[in-house]
N, C-alpha and C positions, 0 to 999 in steps of 0.2 A: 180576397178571401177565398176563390173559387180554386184559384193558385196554389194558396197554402193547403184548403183540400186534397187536391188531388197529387200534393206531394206526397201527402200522409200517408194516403190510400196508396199511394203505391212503391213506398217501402213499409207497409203495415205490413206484418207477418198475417198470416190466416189464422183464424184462432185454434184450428185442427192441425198445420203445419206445428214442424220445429226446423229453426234453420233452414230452409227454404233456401236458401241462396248458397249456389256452387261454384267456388272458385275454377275454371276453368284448366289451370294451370297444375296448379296443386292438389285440388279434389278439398279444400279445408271449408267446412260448410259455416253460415253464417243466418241468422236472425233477419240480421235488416241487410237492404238491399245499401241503405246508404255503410254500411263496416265494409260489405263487400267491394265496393268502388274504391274507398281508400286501403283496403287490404292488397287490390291489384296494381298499386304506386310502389307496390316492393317489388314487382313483377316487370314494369313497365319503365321503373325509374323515374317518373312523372311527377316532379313538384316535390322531390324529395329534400328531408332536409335534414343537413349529414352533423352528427358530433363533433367537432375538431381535434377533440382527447382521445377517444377511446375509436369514433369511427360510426358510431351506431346513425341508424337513418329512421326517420320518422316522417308522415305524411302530414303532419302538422307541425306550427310552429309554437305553441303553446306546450307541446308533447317535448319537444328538443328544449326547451328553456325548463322543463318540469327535471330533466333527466340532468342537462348539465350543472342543476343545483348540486348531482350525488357528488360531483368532482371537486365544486368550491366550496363544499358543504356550507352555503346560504340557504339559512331558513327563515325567508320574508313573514312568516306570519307567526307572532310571537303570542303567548296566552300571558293575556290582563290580569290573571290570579296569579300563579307561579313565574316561573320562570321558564318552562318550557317553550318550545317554539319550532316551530312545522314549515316544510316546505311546502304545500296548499292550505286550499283553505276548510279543503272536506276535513280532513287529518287534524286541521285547528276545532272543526267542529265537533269530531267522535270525541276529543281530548275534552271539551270542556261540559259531556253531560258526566264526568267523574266529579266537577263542580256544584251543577247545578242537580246532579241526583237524576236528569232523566232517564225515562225506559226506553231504549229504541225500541224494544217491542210494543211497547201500545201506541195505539191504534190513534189515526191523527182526530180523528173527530169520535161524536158520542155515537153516532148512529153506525161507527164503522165499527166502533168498540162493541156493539151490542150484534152487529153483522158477524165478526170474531168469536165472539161467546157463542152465539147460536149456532153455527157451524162448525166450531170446536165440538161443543155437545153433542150434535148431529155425528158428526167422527165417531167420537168415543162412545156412543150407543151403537152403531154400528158394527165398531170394531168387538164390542162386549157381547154383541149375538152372535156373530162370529164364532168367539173362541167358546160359546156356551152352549151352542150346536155343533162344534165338531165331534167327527165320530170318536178321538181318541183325549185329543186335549180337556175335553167337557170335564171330564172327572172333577179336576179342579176349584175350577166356577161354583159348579155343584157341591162340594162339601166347603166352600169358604162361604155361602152362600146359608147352609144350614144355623137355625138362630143359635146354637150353644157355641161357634164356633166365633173367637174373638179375630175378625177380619183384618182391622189393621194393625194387633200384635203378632198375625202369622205372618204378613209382610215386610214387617220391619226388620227385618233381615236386609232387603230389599231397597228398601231405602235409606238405610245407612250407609251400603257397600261393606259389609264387614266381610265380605268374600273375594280372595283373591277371581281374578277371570276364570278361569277352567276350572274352580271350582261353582262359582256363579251359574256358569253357561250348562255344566252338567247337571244341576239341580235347575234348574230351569227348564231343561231340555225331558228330567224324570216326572217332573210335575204336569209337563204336559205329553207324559208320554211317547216321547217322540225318541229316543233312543234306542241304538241295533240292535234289540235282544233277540234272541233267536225266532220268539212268539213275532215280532214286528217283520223277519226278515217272510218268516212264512204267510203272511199278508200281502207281502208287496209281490210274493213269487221267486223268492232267493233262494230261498230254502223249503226242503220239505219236513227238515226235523223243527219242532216248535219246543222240542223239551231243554230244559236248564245244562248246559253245558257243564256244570257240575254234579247238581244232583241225580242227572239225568231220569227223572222222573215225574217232575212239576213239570208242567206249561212256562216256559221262561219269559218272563214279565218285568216290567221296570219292580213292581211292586215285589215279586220273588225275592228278586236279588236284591233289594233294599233291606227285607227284615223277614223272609222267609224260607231262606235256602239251608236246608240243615246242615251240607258242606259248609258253606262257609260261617254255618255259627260254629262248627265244631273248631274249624281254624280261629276261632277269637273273633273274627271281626264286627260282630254286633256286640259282641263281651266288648272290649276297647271302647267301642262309641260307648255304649252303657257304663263305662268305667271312666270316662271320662267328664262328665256330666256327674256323679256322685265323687270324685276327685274335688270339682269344683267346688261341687257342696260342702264338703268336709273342710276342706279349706278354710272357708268363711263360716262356718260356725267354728274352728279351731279359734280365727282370730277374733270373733269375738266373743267369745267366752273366755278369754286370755289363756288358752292353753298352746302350749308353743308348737308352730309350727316356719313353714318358710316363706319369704317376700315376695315371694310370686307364687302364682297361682300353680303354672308349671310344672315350676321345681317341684311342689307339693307331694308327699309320697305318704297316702295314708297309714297309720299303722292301724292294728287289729284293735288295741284300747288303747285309749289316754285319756289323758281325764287331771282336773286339779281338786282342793276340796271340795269344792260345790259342784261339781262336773264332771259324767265319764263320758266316754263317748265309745260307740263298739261301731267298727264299721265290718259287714260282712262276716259277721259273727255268730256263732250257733248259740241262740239264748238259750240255757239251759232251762229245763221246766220239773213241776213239781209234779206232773200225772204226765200222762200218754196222750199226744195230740194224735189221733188217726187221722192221715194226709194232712195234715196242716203243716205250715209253714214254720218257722223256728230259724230260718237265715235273713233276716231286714238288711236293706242297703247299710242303713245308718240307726243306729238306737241312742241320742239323748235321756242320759240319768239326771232327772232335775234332785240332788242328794237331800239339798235344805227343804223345797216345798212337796218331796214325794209323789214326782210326778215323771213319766218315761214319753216318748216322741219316735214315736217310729216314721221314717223317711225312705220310701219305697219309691224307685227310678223307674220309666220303660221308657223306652223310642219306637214306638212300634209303628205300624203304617197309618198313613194319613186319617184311613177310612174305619179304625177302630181304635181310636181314641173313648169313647163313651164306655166300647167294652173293659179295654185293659184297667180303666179306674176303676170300674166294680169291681173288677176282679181282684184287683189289688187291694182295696178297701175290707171285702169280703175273704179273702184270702187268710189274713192277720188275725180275724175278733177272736180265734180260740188263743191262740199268743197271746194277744191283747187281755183275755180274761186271768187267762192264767199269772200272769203281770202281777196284774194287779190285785188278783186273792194272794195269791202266794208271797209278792214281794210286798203286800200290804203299803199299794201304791193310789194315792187323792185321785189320780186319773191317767189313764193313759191314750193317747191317741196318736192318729197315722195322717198322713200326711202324703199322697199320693203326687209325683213329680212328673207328670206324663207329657213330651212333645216329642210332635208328630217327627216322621224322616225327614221331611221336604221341610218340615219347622210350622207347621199348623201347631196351634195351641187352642186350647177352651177358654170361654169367659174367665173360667172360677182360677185359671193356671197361675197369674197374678194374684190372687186371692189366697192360695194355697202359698208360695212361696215366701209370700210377705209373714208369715207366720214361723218361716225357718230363721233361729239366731242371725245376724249378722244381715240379712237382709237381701240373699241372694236377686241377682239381674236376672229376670228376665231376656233382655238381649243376649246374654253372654250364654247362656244356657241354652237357646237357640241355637245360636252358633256356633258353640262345641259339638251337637248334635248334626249341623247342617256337612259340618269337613268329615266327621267321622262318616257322613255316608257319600259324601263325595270321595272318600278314599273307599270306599267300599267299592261303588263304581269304577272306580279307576283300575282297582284291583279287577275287577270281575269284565270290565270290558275291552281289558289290557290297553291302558292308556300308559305310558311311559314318561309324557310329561306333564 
């Protein structure tokens, strides 16, 4: 017993070491001292034992009979279920928890499975003070954290993969702020201008260039992300309200009206009115004519930044009620009401966001609506950070 001890003990690795053991020869480091004794049989030639097909040398002979199976292709260990069949016996083993269902990950006993969980937890508490004390990524944390904000419908972006890589990695990289804008380069000491290389006159910010740079909304590109997200919409209430449109969402090109008998539908349209609204609105993304029950739906889009979502629904909510009034005195309409579409750039949404949509015809996605929203500002990015691919 004393024997097997102190065999142990001294090819045990230190539990502070890695690799500890230095080939001499070659410099190629190793774990245990027993790999490195037989790694120096390639060096020494010692007890080596050679292939007779191909040439290859190994230090054991169990190693040479594993390898010249590849040449006769003999697979002694056959599976009792199928028909497949493995040259060892580990390879018979991985092969057959596809039968019996098991997890190689879990834990071989109950006390190591509760040792796992508890130290998983431990991790991921850690890791979540982390990112909720950093000085830039915090933001984040902080408004997914706020109660109006529906937690795991802003993620599921995320856990579906509905984003190509470079688009993923770059909204990922805006959420947590960590992207070269020029406000980040004069932090680090890059740079001494911090203003928006477009509009040169903002502080340049992940958040600027998302949905606040007046240059690039005059270029369109907040118009597009926002046009694509009411595309969508229009889409799916065309198809179901039967008024024709096209088999993909895509293809779909809204027009100004259409409409069947029971149905018009105005998208981006100047509602005519019967008196003089002062500053009010009179352009709705989308307005549904219900003809037969006397009822109108106005459907108002934003994408605006993460951390005013609460605003832009009031705003847009409030924005409508003199259109709204006038609607409905003048076109002598049972009721009319709005319908506010608001998600975040990074794709935060509110509780109510699913609540509100489920109320538009046809039943628009939630995820998809997300997702139009998340590329439109990953191309925004790309544009404004001159990414190329």
């Amino acid at each position: 017993m004393s024997d097997t001890k102190s065999i142990l003990k001294e090819n045990m690795p230190k539990q502070t070491e890695q690799k500890a053991y230095s080939c001499e020869v070659c410099g190629v480091l190793f774990t245990w001292k027993h790999s490195l004794k037989m790694h120096m049989k390639k060096h020494t030639g010692e007890n080596l034992y050679s292939c007779e097909v191909c040439g290859s040398t190994f230090g054991r002979e169990d190693h040479l009979k594993t390898h010249v199976q590849i040449h006769t292709g003999e697979r002694p260990y056959p599976c009792d279920i199928c028909t497949s069949a493995f040259r060892n016996k580990f390879d018979l083993k991985i092969h057959m928890r596809i039968h019996t269902g098991e997890n190689p990950n879990k834990p071989a006993t109950d006390i190591a499975q509760k040792s796992r969980k508890k130290y998983t937890s431990q991790f991921h508490s850690v890791k979540t003070e982390e990112w909720t004390n950093h000085k830039r990524a915090k933001y984040l944390p902080t408004e997914l954290s706020q109660e109006y904000i529906d937690r795991d419908g802003s993620l599921d972006w995320l856990k579906r993969g509905s984003l190509h890589y470079d688009q993923e990695r770059l909204i990922l990289a805006a959420q947590d702020q960590g992207l070269m804008t020029n406000a980040f380069k004069k932090m680090c000491g890059l740079s001494n201008n911090n203003k928006c290389r477009f509009c040169s006159t903002e502080v340049e910010s992940v958040g600027h260039l998302i949905s606040g740079c007046k240059v690039l909304l005059g270029d369109g590109y907040y118009t597009d992300r926002h046009n694509g997200v009411c595309k969508y919409l229009h889409w799916k209430i065309c198809k179901k309200l039967n008024i024709q449109c096209s088999k993909n969402s895509w293809e779909h090109i809204p027009e100004r009206t259409v409409g069947n008998d029971n149905y018009t539908i105005h998208y981006d349209y100047i509602i005519p009115t019967a008196t003089y609204l002062e500053n009010a609105a009179v352009k709705p993304d989308i307005v549904i004519w219900d003809i037969a029950n006397k009822k109108a739906t106005v459907i108002e889009v934003s994408v605006p930044n993460d951390t005013g979502l609460n605003r832009v629904e009031r705003e847009k909510i409030t924005k409508y009620q003199g259109l709204m009034c006038d609607m409905k005195r003048n076109w002598k309409l049972k009721d009319v009401s709005i319908i506010p579409v608001i998600i975040g750039t990074t794709g935060l949404m509110k509780k109510n966001f699913k609540k509100y949509i489920a109320s538009i015809p046809g039943e628009p996605s939630a995820s998809e609506i997300q997702t139009i929203a998340l590329k439109g500002t990953a191309r925004i990015l790309k544009r404004s950070l001159g990414w190329t691919h």
